[in-house]
C-alpha positions in Angstrom: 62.0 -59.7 -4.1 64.7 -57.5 -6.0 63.9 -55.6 -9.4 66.3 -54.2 -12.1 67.7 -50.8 -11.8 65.1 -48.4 -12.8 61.6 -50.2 -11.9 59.4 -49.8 -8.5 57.6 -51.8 -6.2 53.9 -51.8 -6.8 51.6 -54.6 -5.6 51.2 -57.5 -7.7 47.8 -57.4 -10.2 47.2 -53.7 -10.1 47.7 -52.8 -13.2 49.6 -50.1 -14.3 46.8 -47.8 -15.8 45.2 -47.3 -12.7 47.9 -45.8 -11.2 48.2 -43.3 -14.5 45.1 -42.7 -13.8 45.0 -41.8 -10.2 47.7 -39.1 -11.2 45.4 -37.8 -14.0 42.6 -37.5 -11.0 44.9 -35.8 -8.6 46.2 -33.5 -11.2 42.6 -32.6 -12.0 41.8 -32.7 -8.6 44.4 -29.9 -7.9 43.6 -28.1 -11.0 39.8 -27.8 -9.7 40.5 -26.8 -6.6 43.1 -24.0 -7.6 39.4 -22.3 -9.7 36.6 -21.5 -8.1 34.5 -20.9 -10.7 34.2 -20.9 -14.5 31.8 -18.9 -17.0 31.9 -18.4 -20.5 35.9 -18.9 -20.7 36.6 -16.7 -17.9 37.9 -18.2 -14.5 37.6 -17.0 -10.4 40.8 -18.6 -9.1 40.7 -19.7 -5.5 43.4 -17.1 -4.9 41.3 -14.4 -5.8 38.6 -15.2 -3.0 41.0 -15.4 -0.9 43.2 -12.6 -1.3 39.6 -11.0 -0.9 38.1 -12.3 2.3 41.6 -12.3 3.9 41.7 -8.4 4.3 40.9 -6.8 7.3 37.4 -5.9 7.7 36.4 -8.3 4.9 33.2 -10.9 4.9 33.4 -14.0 6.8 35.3 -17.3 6.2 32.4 -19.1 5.8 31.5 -21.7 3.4 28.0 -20.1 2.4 29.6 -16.6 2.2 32.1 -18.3 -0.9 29.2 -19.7 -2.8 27.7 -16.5 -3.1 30.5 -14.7 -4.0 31.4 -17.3 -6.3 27.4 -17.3 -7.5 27.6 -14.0 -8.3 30.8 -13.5 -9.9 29.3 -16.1 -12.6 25.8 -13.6 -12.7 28.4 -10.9 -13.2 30.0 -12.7 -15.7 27.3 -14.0 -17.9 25.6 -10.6 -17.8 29.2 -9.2 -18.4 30.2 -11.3 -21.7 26.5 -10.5 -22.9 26.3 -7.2 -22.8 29.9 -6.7 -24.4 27.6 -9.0 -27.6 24.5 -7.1 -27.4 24.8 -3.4 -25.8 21.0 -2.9 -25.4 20.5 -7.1 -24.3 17.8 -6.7 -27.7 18.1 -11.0 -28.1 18.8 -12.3 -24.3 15.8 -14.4 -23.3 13.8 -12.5 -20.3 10.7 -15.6 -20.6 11.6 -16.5 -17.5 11.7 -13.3 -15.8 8.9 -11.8 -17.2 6.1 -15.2 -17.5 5.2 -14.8 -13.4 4.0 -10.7 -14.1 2.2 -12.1 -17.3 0.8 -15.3 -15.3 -0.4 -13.0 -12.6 -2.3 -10.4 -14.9 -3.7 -14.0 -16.7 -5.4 -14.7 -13.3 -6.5 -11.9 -12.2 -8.3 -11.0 -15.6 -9.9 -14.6 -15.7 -11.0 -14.0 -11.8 -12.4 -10.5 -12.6 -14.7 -12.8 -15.8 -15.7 -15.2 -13.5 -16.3 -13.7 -10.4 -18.7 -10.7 -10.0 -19.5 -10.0 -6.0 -22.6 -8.2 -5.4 -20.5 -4.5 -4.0 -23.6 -2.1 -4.5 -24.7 -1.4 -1.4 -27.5 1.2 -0.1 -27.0 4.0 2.4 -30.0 2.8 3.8 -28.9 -0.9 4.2 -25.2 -0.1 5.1 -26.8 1.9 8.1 -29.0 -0.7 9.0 -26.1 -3.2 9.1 -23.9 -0.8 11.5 -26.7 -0.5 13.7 -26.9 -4.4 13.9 -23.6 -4.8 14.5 -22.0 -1.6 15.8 -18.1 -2.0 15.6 -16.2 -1.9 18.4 -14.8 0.8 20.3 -10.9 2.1 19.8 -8.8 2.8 22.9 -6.1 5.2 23.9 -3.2 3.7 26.0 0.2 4.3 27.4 2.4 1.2 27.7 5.8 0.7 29.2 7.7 -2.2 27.4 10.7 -4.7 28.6 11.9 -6.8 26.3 12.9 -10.4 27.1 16.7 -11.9 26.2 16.3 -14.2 23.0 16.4 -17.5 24.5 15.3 -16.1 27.6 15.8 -18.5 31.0 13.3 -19.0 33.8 14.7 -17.1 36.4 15.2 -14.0 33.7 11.5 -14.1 33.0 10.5 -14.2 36.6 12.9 -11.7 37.7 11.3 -9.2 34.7 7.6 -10.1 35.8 8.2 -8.8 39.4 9.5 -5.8 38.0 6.6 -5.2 35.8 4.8 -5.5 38.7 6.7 -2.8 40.7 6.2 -0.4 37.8 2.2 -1.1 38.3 2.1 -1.0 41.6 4.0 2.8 41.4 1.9 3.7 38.7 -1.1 3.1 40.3 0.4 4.6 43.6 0.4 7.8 42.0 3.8 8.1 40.3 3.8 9.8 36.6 3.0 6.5 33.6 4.6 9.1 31.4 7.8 9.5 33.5 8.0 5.8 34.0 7.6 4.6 30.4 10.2 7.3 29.1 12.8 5.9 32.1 12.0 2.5 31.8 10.0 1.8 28.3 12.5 0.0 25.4 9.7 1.3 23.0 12.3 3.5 21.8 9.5 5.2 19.4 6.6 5.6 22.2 8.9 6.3 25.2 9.9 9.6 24.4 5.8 10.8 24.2 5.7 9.0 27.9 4.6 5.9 26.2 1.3 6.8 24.2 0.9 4.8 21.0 -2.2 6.6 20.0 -6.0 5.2 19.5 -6.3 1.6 17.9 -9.3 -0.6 16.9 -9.9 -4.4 17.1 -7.6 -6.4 15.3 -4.5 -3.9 15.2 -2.6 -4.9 17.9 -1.5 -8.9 18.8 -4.2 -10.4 20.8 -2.9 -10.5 24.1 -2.2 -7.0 24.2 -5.4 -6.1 22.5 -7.6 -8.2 24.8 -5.9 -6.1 28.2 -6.3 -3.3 26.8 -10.0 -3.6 25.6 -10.8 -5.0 29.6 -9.6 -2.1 31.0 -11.8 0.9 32.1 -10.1 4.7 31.2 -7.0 5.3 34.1 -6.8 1.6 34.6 -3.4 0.2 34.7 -3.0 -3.4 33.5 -1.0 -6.3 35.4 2.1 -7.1 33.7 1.1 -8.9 29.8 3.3 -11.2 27.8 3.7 -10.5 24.0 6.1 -11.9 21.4 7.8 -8.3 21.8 8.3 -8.6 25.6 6.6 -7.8 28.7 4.0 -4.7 28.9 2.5 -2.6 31.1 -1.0 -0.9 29.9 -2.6 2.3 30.9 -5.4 2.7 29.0 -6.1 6.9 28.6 -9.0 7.4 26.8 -12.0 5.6 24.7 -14.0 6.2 22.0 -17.0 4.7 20.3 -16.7 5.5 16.5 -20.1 7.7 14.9 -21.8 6.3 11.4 -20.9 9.6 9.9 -17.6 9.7 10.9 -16.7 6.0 9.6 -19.3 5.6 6.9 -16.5 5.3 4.0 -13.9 3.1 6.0 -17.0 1.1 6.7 -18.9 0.4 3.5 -15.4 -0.4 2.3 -15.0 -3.0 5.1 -18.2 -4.6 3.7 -17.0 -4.6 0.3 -13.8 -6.3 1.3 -15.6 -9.4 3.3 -17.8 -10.1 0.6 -15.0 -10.4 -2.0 -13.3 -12.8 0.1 -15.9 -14.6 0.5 -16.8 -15.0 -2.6 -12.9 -15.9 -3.1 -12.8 -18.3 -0.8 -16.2 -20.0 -2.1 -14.6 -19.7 -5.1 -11.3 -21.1 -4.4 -12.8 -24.1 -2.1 -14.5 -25.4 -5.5 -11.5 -25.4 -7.3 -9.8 -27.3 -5.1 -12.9 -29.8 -4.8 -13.0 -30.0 -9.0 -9.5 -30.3 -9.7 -8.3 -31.9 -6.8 -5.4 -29.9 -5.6 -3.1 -32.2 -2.9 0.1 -30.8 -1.9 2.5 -34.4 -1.7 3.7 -35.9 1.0 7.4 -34.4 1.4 7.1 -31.9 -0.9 7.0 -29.0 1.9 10.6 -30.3 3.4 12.0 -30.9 -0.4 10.7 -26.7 -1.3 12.7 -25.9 2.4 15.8 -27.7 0.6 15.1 -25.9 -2.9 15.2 -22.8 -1.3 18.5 -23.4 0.6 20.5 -24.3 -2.4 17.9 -22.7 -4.7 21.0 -23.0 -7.3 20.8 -26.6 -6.8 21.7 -28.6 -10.4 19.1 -31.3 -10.2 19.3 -34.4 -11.9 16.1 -35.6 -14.4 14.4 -37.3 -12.0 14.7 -35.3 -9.2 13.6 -32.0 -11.0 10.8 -34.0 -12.0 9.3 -34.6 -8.6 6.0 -33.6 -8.0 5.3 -31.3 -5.4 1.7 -30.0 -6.2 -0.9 -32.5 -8.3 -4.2 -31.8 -9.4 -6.2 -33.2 -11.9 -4.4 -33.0 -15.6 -1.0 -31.7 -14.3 1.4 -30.9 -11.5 3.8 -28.6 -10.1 7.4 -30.1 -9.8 11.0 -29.1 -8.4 12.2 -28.0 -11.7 9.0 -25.4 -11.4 9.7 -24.0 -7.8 13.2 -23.3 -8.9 12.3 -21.3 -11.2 9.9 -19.2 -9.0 13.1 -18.9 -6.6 15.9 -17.9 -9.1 13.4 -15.0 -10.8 11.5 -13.4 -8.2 12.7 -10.7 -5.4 15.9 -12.1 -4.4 15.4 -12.6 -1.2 12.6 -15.5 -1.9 14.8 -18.1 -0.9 15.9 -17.1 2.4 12.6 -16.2 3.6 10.9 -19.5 2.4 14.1 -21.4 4.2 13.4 -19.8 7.4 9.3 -20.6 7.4 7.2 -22.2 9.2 5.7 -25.4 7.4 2.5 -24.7 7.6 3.5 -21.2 5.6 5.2 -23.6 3.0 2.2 -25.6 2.6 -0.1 -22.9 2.1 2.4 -22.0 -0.5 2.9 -24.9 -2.7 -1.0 -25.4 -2.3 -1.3 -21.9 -4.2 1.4 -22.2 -6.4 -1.3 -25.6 -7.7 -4.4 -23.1 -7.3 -2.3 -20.7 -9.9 -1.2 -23.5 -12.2 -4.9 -24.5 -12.5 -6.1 -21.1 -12.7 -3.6 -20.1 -15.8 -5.6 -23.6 -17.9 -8.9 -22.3 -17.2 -8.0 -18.6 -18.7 -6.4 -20.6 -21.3 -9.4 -22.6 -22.3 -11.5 -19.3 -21.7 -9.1 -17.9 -24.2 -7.9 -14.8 -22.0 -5.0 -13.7 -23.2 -2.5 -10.4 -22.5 -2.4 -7.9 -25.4 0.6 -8.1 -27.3 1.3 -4.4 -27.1 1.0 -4.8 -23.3 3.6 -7.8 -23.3 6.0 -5.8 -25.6 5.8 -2.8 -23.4 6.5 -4.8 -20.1 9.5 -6.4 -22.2 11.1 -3.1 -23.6 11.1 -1.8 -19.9 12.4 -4.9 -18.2 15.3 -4.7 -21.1 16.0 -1.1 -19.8 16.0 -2.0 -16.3 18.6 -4.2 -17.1 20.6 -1.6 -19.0 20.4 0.8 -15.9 21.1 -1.8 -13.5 24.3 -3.1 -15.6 25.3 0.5 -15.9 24.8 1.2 -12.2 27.2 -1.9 -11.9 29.6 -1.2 -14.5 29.8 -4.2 -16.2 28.5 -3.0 -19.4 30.6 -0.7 -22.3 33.7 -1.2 -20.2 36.4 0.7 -21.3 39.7 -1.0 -22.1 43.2 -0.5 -20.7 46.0 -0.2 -22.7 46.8 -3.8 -24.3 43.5 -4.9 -22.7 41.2 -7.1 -25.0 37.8 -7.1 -24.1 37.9 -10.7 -22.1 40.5 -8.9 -19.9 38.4 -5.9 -19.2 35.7 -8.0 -18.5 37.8 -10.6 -16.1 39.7 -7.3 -14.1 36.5 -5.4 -13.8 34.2 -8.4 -12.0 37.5 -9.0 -9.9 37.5 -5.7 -8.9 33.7 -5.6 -8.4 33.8 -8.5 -6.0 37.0 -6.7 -4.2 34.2 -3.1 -3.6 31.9 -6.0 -2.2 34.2 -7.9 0.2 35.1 -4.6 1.2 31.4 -3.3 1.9 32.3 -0.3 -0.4 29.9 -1.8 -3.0 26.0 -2.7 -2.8 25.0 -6.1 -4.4 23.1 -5.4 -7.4 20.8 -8.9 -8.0 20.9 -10.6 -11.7 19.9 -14.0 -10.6 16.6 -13.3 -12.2 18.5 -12.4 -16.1 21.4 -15.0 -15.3 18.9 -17.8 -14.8 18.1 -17.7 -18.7 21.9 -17.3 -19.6 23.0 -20.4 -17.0 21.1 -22.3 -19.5 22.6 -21.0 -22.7 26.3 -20.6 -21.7 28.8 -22.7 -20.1 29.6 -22.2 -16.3 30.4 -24.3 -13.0 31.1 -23.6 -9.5 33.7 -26.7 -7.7 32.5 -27.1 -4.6 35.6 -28.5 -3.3 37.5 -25.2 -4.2 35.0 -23.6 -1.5 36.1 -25.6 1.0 39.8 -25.4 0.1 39.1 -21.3 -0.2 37.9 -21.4 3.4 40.7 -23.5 4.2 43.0 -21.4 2.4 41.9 -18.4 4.2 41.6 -20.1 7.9 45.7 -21.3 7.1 46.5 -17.4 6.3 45.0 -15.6 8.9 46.3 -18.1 11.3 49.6 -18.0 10.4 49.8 -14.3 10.2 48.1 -13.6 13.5 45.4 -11.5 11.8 42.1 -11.1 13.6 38.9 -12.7 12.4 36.7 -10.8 10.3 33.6 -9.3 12.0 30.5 -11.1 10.6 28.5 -9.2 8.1 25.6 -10.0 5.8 26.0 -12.9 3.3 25.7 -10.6 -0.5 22.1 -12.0 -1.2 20.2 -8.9 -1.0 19.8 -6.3 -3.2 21.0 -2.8 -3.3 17.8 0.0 -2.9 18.5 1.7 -6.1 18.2 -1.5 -8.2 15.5 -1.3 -10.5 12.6 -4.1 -9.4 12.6 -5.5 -12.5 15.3 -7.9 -12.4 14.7 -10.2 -9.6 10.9 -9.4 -9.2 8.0 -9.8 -11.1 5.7 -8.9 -9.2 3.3 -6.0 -9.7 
């Protein structure tokens, strides 16, 4: 089939538009992927990541490492764009930074109404219940420790237990415990005093090192015993049975203790009976997923699932984000990396709490409003010192500079200090959760992968070594002030 001068081929009944607009898709496609991020009219280009993470010495080329550079250039930014509006961030909403501290002090003043333990107790009575039940003795020991490889093989554990048992058997020969533990120990703290870690009680130490060393008679040495630290060797030194006098305080408040919780857990048992707390099936696995993407943009319905139900309400997805984006930052990583039962016992709280805040509620306990205003005025001040300590508020302009340039060369150069490692992380998820909500932002996810791409194409082609791995910027810097990403008391 021929065609005039001037046409091309295209296959019979597609129509024409389509292929205008597959060119409009690739042309947004490539436009996307040449910016990283966006927020509030300020753009992190792809080149700028990785201009950054191709330097020597810079962070790794890794997908997750990107997101949270790009995650917290957007904090940065928002912050940033607010504070050149509002200096002393007097109108920026802190409600969801500051409602867990105020939900907590709820609780605890409706549990301190409700629940009223019987703590008076008698000199006469507390002696009588010592004598009853005498606690038990603490022990002195000496321990020499060798720590297993992490995975350790077979024929590595065997090979370490017969050399535990070698150090008993010279030990007990006669040979110094205090000479062997500082040769042999990797306790780096108790080798140097010959191994001695000093008297301890019941319920101190992890039980299988507990239970040798409570067996053992003074100078006995113990056969070689398996902890989750490693492989030990005991020599208990000395033992002591504690006197009422001596331990009268630590006592009586040992009694106070186990009768608040067990009034607590009396307490708690019935509410879970009345209200009918159930933790859903699923919901542990969808919080471990939460917390791995805990900026996660979730649709209606999938916000809306319930995790936690109990009788008049529930806890949903759209709620545990919110307990991961404002509270200490490193929330999400920890509740990625636990166990499920941990999780469970979690989101079974996290209902206990929600059902705790609508009986103060009906019981009309309130916070004072002096109290709230107070916690708010220094939370806005934390923020002031913490933008300050980052310098991304009152920056000065350069020459020709308006402010959206000082703003957009100042986070550039902030992420540059933190590639580097010249720069602690200063956390704002907790203030940039309220502003994601009231100004525009997005992060392309297929600009990380081109940026890691990018990045992998460059130091290949210029022969440049591969960064050495360092920590992904998700914790905070020590001199941050709590405020921001915690609210916990």
């Amino acid at each position: 089939m021929t065609h005039p001068p001037g046409r091309t081929s295209r296959p019979l009944g597609r129509p024409a538009k389509v292929i205008v607009f597959g060119v409009l898709t690739a042309l947004w496609a490539c436009e996307t992927e040449s910016v990283l991020a966006r927020a509030a009219g300020h753009e992190l280009t792809v080149d700028h990541v990785v201009e950054m993470l191709a330097r020597e010495n810079a962070m790794p080329n890794q997908a997750d490492v990107v997101d949270a550079l790009a995650n917290l250039w957007v904090d940065y930014t928002l912050v940033a764009v607010s504070a050149s509006e509002d200096p002393q961030f007097t109108t920026i909403n802190l409600d969801a930074l500051l409602q867990p501290q105020f939900n907590q002090e709820i609780i605890n003043l409706y549990m301190n109404s409700v629940l009223r333990p019987d703590t008076a107790i008698s000199e006469e009575d507390l002696r009588g219940m010592w004598e009853a039940d005498p606690p038990d003795d603490s022990v002195r020991v000496q321990h020499i420790l060798l720590a297993l490889p992490d995975p350790a093989t077979q024929a590595q554990v065997d090979s370490l237990l017969e050399f535990a048992a070698q150090l008993k058997v010279r030990a007990t020969k006669g040979e110094s415990f205090e000479a062997l533990a500082g040769q042999y120990s990797e306790d780096s703290g108790s080798a140097i005093q010959g191994g001695d870690i000093g008297f301890f009680s019941v319920g101190v130490m992890v039980p299988s090192f507990e239970e040798a060393a409570f067996s053992m008679a003074v100078g006995e040495v113990s056969d070689p015993v398996l902890s989750p630290l490693g492989l030990h060797v005991i020599k208990v030194t000395d033992r002591k049975a504690p006197s009422f006098e001596a331990a009268r305080d630590s006592y009586r408040d040992s009694i106070i203790l186990g009768r608040l919780l067990e009034t607590d857990s009396i307490f708690f048992a019935r509410v879970d009976e009345e209200h009918e707390i159930e933790v859903e099936t699923g919901a542990v696995e969808a919080m471990r997923q939460l917390a791995m993407n805990p900026r996660a943009a979730l649709g209606a319905r999938a916000a809306s699932r319930t995790l936690v139900s109990y009788r008049g309400g529930s806890y949903s997805a759209s709620d545990a984000l919110l307990l991961l984006n404002t509270r200490q930052v490193d929330l999400p990583a920890q509740l990625a990396a636990a166990p499920d039962e941990a999780l469970l016992e979690l989101l079974h709280t996290l209902g206990q709490e929600e059902v705790l805040l609508t009986r103060a509620a009906e019981a009309g306990i309130s916070l004072a409003e002096q109290h709230v205003d107070s916690l708010d005025l220094l939370t806005r001040q934390g923020l002031v010192a913490a933008t300050d300590e980052l310098g991304i508020r009152g920056i000065p302009r350069l020459a020709g500079e308006t402010a959206d340039d000082a703003i957009a060369r100042t986070l550039i150069q902030i992420l540059r200090e933190l590639t580097a490692g010249t720069l602690n992380v200063v956390p704002m998820s907790g203030v940039s959760w309220s502003l994601r909500r009231e100004l525009d932002w997005d992060i392309f996810q297929s600009a990380i992968g081109a940026t890691v791409e990018r990045v992998d194409d460059l130091m290949g082609s210029t022969g440049m070594a591969a960064p050495q791995p360092v920590v992904v910027p998700t914790v905070p810097a020590p001199a941050t002030p709590p405020v921001l990403d915690s609210t916990q008391n």
